[in-house]
C-alpha positions as CSV (number, residue, x, y, z in Angstrom):
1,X,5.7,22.6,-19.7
2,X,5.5,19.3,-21.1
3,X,2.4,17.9,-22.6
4,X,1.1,14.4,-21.5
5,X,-1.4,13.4,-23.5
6,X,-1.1,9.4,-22.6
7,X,0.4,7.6,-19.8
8,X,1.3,4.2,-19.7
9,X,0.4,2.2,-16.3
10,X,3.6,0.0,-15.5
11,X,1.9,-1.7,-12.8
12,X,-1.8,-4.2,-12.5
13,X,-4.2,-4.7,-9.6
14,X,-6.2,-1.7,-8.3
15,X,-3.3,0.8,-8.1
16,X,-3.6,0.7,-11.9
17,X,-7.1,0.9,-11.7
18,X,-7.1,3.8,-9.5
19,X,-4.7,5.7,-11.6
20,X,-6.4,5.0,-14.9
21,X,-9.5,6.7,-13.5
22,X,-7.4,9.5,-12.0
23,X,-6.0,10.3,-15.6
24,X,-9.3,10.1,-17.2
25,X,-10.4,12.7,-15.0
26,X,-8.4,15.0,-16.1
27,X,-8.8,14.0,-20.2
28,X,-5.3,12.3,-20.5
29,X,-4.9,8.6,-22.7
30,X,-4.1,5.5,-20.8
31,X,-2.2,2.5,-21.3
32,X,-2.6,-0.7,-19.6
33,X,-0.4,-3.8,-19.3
34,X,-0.7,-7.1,-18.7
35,X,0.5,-10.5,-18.0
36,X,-1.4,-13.8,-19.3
37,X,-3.3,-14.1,-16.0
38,X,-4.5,-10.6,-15.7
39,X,-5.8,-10.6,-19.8
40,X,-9.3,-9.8,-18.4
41,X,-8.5,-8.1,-14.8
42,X,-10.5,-4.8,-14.8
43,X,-6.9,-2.6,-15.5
44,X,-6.6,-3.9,-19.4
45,X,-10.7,-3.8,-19.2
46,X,-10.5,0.5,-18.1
47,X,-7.8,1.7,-20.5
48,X,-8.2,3.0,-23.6
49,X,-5.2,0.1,-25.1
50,X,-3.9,-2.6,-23.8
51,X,-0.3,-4.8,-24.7
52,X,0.6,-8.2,-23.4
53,X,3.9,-8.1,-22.2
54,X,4.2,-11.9,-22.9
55,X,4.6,-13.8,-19.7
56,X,3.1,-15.2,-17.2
57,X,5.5,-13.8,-14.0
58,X,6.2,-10.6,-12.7
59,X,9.9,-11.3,-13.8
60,X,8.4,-11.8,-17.0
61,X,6.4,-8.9,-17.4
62,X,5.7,-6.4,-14.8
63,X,9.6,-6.1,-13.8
64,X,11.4,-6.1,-17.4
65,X,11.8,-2.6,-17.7
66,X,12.8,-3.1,-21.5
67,X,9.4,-4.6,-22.4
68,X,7.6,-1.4,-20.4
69,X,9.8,1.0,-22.6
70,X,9.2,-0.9,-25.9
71,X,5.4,-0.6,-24.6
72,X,5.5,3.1,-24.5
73,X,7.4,3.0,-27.6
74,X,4.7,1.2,-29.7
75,X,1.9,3.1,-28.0
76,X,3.3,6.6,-28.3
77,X,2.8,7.2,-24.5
78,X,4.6,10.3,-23.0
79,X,4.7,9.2,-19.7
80,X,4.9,6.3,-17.7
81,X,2.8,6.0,-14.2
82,X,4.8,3.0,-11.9
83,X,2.2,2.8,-9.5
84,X,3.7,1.3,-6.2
85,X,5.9,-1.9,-6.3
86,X,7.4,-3.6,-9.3
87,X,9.9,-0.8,-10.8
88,X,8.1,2.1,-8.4
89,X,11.2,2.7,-6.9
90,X,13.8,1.7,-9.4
91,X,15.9,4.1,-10.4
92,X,17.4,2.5,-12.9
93,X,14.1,2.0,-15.0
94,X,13.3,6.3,-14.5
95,X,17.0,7.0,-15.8
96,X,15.9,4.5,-18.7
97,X,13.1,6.5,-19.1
98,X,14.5,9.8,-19.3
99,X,17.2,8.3,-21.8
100,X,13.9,7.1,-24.0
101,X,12.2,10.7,-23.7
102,X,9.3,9.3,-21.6
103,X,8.3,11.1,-18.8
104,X,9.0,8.9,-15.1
105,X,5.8,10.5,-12.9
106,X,7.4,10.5,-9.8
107,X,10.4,11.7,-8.4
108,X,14.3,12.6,-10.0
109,X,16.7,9.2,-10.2
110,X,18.9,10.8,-7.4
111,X,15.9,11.0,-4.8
112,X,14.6,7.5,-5.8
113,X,18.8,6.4,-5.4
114,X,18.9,7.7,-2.1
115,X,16.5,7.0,-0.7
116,X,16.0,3.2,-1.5
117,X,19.2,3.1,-0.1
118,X,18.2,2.9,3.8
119,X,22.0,3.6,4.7
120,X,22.6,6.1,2.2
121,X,19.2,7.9,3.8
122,X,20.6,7.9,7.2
123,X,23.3,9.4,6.3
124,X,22.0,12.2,4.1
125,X,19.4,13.0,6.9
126,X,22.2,13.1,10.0
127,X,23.5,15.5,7.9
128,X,20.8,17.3,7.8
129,X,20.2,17.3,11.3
130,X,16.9,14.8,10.9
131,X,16.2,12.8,14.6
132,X,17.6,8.9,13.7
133,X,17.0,6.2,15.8
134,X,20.7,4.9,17.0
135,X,22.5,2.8,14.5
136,X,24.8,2.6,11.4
137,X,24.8,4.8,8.9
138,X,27.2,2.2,6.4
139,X,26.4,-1.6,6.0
140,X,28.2,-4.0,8.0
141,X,31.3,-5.5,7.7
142,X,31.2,-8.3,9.9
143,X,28.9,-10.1,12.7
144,X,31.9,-8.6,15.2
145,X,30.4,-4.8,14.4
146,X,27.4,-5.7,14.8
147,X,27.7,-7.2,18.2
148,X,29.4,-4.0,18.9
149,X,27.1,-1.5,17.7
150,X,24.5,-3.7,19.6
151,X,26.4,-3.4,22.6
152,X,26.8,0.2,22.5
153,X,23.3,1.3,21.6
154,X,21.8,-1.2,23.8
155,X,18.9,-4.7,22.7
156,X,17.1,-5.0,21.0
157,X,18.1,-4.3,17.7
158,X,16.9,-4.7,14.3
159,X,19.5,-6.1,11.4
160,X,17.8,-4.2,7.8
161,X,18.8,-4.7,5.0
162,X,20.1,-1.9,2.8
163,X,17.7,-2.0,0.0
164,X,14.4,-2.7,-0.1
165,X,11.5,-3.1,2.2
166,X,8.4,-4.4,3.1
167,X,9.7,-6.6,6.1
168,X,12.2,-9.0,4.3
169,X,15.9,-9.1,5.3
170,X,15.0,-7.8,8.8
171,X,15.7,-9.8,12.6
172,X,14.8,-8.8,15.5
173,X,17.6,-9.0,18.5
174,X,17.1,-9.9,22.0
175,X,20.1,-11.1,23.1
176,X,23.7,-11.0,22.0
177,X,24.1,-15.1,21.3
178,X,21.4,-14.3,18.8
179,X,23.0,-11.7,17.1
180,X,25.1,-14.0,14.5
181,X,22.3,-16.0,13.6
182,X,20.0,-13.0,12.8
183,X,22.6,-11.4,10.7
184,X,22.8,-14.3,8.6
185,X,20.0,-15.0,8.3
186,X,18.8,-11.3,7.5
187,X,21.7,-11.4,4.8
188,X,20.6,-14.3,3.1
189,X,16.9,-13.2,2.9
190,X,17.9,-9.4,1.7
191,X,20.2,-11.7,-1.3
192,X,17.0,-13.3,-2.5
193,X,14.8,-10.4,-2.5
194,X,16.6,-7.5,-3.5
195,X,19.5,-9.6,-5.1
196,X,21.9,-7.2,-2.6
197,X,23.1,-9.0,1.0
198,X,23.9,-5.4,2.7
199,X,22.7,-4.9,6.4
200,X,22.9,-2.3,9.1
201,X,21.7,-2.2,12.8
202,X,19.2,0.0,14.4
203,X,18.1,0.2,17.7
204,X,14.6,-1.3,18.0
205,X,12.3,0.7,19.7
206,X,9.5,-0.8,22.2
207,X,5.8,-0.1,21.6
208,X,6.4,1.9,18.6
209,X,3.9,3.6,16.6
210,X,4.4,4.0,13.1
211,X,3.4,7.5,11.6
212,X,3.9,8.8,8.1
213,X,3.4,12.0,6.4
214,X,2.3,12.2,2.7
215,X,4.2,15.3,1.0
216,X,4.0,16.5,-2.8
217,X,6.6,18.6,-3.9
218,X,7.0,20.6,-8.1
219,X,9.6,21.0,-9.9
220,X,9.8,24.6,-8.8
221,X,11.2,24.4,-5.1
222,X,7.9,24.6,-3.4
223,X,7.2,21.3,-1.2
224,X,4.1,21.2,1.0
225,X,2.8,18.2,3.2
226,X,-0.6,16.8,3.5
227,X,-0.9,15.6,7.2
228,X,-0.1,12.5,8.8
229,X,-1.5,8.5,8.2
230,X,-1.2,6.2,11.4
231,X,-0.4,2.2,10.2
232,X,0.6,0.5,13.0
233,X,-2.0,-2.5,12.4
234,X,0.8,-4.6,10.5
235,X,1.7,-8.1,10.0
236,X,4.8,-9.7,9.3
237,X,6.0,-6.0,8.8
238,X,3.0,-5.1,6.5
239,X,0.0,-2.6,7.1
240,X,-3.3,-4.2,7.1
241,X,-5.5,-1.1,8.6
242,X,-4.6,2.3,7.9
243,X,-6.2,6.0,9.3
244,X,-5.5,9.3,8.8
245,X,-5.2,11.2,10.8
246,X,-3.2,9.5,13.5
247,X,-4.7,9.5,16.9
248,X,-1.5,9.3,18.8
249,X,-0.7,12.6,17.8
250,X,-1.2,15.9,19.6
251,X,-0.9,19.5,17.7
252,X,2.6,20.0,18.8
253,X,4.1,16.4,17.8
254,X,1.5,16.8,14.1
255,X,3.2,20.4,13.6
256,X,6.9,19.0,14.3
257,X,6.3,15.6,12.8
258,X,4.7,17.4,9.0
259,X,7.7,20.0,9.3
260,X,10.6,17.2,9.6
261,X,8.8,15.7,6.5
262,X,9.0,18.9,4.4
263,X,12.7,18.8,5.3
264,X,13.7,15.6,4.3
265,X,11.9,16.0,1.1
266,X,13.7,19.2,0.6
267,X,17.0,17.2,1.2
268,X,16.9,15.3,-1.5
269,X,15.5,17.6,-3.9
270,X,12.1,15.9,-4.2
271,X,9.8,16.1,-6.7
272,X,6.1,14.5,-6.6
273,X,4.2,12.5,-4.4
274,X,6.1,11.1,-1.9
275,X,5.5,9.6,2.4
276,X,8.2,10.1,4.6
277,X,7.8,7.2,7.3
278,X,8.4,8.0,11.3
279,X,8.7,5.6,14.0
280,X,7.0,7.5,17.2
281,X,8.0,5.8,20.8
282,X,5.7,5.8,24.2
283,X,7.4,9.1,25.5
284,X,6.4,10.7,21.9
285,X,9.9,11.3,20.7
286,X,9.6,10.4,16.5
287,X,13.0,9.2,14.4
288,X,12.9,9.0,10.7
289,X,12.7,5.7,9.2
290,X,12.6,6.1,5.3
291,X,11.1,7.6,2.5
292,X,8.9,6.2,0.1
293,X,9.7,7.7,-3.4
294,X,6.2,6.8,-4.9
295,X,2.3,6.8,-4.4
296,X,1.7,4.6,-0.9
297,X,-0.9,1.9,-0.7
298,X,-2.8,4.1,1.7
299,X,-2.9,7.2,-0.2
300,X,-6.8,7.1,-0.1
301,X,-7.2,8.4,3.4
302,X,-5.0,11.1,2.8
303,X,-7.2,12.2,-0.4
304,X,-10.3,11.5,1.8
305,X,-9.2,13.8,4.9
306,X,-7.4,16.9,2.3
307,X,-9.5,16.7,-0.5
308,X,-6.3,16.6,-2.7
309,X,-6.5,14.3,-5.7
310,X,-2.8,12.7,-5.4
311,X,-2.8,11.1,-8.8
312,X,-4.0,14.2,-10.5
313,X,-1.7,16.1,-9.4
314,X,1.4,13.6,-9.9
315,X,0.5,14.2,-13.5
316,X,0.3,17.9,-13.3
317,X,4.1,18.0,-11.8
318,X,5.3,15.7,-13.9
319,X,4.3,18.3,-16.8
320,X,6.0,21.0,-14.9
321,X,3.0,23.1,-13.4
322,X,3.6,24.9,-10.0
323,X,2.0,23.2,-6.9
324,X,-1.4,26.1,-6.7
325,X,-2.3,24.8,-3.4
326,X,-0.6,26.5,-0.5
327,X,0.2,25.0,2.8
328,X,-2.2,27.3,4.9
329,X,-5.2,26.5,2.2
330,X,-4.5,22.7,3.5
331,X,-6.8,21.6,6.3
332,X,-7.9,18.3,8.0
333,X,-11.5,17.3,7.5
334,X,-12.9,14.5,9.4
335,X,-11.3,11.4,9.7
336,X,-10.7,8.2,7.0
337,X,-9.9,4.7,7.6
338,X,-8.5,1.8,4.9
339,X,-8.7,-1.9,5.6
340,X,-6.8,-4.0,2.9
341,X,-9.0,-6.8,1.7
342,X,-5.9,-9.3,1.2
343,X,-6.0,-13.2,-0.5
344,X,-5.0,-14.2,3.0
345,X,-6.2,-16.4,5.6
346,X,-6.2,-14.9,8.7
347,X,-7.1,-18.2,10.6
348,X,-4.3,-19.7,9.3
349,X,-1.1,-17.2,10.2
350,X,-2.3,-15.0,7.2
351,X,-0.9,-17.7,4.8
352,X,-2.0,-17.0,1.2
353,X,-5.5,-17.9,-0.3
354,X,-5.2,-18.8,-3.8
355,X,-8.5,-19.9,-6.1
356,X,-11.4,-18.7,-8.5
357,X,-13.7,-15.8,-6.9
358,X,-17.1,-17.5,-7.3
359,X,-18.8,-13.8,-6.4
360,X,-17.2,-10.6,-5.2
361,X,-19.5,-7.6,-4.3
362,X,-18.3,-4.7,-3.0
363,X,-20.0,-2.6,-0.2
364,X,-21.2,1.2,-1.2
365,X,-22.8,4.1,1.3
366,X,-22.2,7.6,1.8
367,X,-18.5,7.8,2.9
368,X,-17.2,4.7,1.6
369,X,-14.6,3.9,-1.4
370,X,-13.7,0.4,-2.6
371,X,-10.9,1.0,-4.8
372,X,-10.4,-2.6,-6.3
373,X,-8.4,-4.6,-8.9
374,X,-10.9,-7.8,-9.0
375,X,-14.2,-8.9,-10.4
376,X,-16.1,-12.1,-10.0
377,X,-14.5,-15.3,-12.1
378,X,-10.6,-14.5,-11.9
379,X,-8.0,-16.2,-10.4
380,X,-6.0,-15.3,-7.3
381,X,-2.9,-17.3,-7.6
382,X,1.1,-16.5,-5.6
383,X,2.8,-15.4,-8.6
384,X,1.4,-11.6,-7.6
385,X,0.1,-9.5,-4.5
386,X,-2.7,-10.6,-2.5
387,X,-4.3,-7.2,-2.1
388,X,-7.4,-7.3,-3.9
389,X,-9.0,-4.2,-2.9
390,X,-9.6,-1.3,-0.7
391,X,-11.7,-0.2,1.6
392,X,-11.9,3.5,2.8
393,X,-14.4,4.8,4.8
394,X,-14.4,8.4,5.7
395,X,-16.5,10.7,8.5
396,X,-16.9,13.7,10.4
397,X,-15.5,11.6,13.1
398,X,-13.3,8.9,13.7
399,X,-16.0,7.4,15.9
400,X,-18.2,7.8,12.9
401,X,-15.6,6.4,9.9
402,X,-15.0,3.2,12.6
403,X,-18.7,2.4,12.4
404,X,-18.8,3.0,8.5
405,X,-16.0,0.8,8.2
406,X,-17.2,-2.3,10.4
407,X,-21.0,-2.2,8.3
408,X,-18.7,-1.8,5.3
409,X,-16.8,-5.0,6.2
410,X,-19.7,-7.0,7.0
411,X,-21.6,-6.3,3.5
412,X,-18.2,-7.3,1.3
413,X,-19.2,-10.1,-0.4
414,X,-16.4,-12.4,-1.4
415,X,-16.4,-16.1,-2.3
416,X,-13.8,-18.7,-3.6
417,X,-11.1,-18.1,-1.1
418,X,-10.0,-16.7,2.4
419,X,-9.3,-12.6,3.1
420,X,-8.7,-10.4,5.7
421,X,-11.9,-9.6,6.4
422,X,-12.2,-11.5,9.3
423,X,-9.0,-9.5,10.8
424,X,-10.4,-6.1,10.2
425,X,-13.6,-6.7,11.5
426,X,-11.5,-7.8,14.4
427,X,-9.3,-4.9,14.8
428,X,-12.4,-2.7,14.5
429,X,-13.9,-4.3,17.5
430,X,-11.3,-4.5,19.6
431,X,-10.5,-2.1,22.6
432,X,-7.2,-1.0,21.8
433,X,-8.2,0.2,18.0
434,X,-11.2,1.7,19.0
435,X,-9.5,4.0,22.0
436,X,-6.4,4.8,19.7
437,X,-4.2,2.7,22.3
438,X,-2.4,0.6,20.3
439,X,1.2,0.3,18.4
440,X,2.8,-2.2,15.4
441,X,2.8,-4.8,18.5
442,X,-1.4,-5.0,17.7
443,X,-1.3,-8.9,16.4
444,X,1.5,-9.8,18.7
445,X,-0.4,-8.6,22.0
446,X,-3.7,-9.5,20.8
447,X,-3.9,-11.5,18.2
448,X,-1.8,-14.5,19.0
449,X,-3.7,-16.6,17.2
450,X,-7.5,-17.6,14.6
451,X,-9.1,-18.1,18.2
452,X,-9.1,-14.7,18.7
453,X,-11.3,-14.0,15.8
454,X,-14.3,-14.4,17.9
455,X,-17.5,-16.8,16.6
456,X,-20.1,-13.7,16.6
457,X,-17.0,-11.9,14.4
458,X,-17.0,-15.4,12.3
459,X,-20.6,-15.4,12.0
460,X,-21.0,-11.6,11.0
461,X,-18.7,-12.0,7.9
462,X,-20.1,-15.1,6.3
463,X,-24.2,-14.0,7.3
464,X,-24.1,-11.6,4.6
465,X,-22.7,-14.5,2.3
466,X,-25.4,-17.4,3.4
467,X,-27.9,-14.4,3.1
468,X,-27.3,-12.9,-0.4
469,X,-27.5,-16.5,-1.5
470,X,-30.7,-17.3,-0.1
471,X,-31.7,-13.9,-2.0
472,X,-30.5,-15.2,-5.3
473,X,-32.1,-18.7,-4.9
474,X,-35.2,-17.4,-4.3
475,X,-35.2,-14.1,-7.2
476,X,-34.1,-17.4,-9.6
477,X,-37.4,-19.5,-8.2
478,X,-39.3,-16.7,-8.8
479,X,-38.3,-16.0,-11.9
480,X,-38.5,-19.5,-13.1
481,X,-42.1,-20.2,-11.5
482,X,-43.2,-16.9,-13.3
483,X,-41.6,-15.9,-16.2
484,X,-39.3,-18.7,-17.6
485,X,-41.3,-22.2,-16.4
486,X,-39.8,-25.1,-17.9
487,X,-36.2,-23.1,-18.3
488,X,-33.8,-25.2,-16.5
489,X,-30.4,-23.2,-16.5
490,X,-32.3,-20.8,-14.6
491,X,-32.6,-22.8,-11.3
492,X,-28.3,-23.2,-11.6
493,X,-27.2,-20.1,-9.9
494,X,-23.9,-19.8,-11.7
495,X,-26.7,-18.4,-14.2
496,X,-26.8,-15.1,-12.0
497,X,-22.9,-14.7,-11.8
498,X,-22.9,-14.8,-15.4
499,X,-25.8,-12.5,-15.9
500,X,-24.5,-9.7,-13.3
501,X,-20.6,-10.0,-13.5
């Protein structure tokens, strides 16, 4: 056993939020860092320290691994918690770790190796007999294999790159006089973003769904799963809506699809929490598509639907306590939903929003979570992530969670720039979310374009807005008429956002 007594956060937003709040409940120290525009973010705000890393980037201070160790250093932490992103995944910065004597809460530097690696995955789980969807297992050599592999395995295909994720360095592959272009171009795109130009093909399956499976796994051999999450409502690659769990899935494909997942984490000798990621086709055949060596964006609806505090129990593996909870104790209750409230403008090709948040007010209600990394008055610029917070609902039913979820969405309160909002009020309305029927296609087939973001959807989000303001003129009228006559600054209503943020 080792004791960890204070961890240090190596991440910002509301992941670091979340896992402050999952350490405190549990009685261990925090840590929080922070670059020049997050000084006053609620992270550095929760934790019991704070130290400025000294920049204003992420290159500056969220991904220099030597100022995140010198952090540790200064503040005496035992452990470091990467949250997801920045050096989540890095196994680099958990061997530097381990050669520093601070505890990396996730999983050893060989699983996080191999399995950032997408080629390097493939081939560890052929070997281990895990179902692949048609490709190569080794990068390419030239645009001559990969017109060959195409040809063989049949278009379309997807050119990946090697390393790293989250829809860069990827093309999609109709026809053959395409193919050069796309490899070129997914080549160059992989170079900038994960500084390594290595591609592969993979046959690109049609109306896919895309199913994952949340595992945790001690130090002791024993590895368990926790169901499934569905989080096909993407865009540009990227989940926006998130359930768990997924509706596509019958008993027989949920019992296969969970037990593949505790194989693959016990072919790479995992350790932690960890999602194994599934691509399911329209005759319900699944192929493995990676692993996620870290917490997952969505990890909410899992803890919603199991019950299972994920954080607290990163913490008590990375001490070295056995997992207590055994697979048959493991049930699913009800069903949980996330929407990701994103600085994006969904009338506009969900192009950035950047600007001051004038008010931000969160929803509340039996069965519902905001987990959020905001507060009225800061800045949402580029140089970061546009999620801003999330929102989880969770009900006996999914019928039930979907109706939680839309009031939810229509009492957020946000001001000072454009969010998703909009969007997932949309998806919650529409047909094909509501009956299950729907696949990573969702914005292609039916969202083509801000039109489809209907004018009584337009009118639902920003009522709430035109009303709460009407609210505060008239409590400051009030107020002024019978308490403070005379008082001027009380009839400006930036009065009340000082007062109550």
């Amino acid at each position: 056993m080792k004791p960890i007594r204070k961890v240090l956060i190596a991440n910002r937003g509301e992941i670091a939020v979340r896992v402050i709040r999952g350490c405190k409940s549990i009685g261990v120290k925090t840590v929080g860092v922070f670059a020049e525009p997050d000084r006053f973010a609620p992270h550095v705000l929760l934790s019991d320290e704070s130290v400025d890393l000294m920049g204003e980037t992420s290159a500056q201070t969220y991904l220099d691994m030597h100022k995140i160790i010198d952090a540790c250093k200064r503040t005496q932490s035992d452990a470091v918690h990467p949250g997801y992103g920045f050096l989540s995944e890095n196994a680099t910065f958990a061997k530097l770790c381990s050669e520093n004597n601070i505890e990396f809460i996730g999983p050893p530097v060989e699983a996080i190796r191999v399995m950032g690696d997408k080629t390097e995955a493939r081939k560890l789980m052929e070997s281990a007999g895990i179902p692949l969807p048609p490709g190569t297992t080794t990068a390419l050599e030239s645009v001559e294999e990969a017109a060959e592999t195409a040809a063989q395995i049949g278009f379309p295909v997807l050119i990946k790159a090697a390393a790293g994720g989250g829809g860069k360095g990827m093309r999609i592959v109709y026809e053959p006089e395409k193919i050069r272009d796309a490899v070129r171009t997914a080549q160059s795109e992989a170079k900038n973003a994960f500084g390594d130009d290595r591609v592969y093909v993979e046959k690109y399956l049609e109306e896919p769904r895309h199913i994952e499976v949340q595992i945790l796994a001690d130090k002791h051999g024993n590895v368990i799963h926790l169901y499934d999450r569905e989080c096909s409502i993407q865009r540009r690659h990227q989940k926006v809506v998130e359930e768990a769990p997924s509706p596509y899935l019958d008993e027989k494909m949920r019992e296969n699809i969970t037990r593949t997942a505790v194989e693959v984490a016990k072919s790479c000798n995992y350790v932690g929490a960890g999602t194994v990621e599934f691509l399911a086709d329209k005759h319900r055949n699944f192929y493995f598509l990676e692993m996620n060596t870290r917490l997952q964006v969505e990890h909410p609806v899992t803890e919603y639907i199991t019950g299972i505090d994920l954080v607290e129990w990163q913490i008590r593996v990375a001490r070295g306590e056995k997992l207590t909870i055994k697979q048959e104790d493991i049930s699913i209750n009800g069903h949980a939903i996330e929407s990701r409230i994103c600085a994006e403008d969904p009338y506009e090709n969900f192009l950035p929003s950047t600007g001051a948040l004038t008010r931000y007010n969160p929803p509340g209600g039996p069965g519902v979570r905001v987990d959020s990394g905001v507060r009225a008055g800061l800045e949402v610029t580029i140089n970061f992530d546009p999620l801003m917070a999330k929102l989880v609902t969770h009900a006996i039913t999914r019928e039930k969670a979907l109706s939680v979820m839309e009031q939810a969405l229509s009492e957020f309160e946000i001001s000072g720039l454009r969010t998703t909002i909009p969007f997932c009020i949309f998806v919650m309305q529409h047909d094909a979310f509501r009956t299950g029927n729907y696949d990573t296609h969702f914005v292609k087939n039916y969202y083509t374009d801000s039109s489809q973001i209907s004018a009584d959807n337009a009118i639902s989000t920003a009522a709430a807005s035109v009303l709460y303001q009407q609210k505060v003129t008239k409590n400051i009228t009030s107020l002024t008429i019978s308490e403070a006559e005379g008082n001027t600054s009380l009839q400006d209503s930036s009065w009340w956002d000082k007062r109550h943020y």
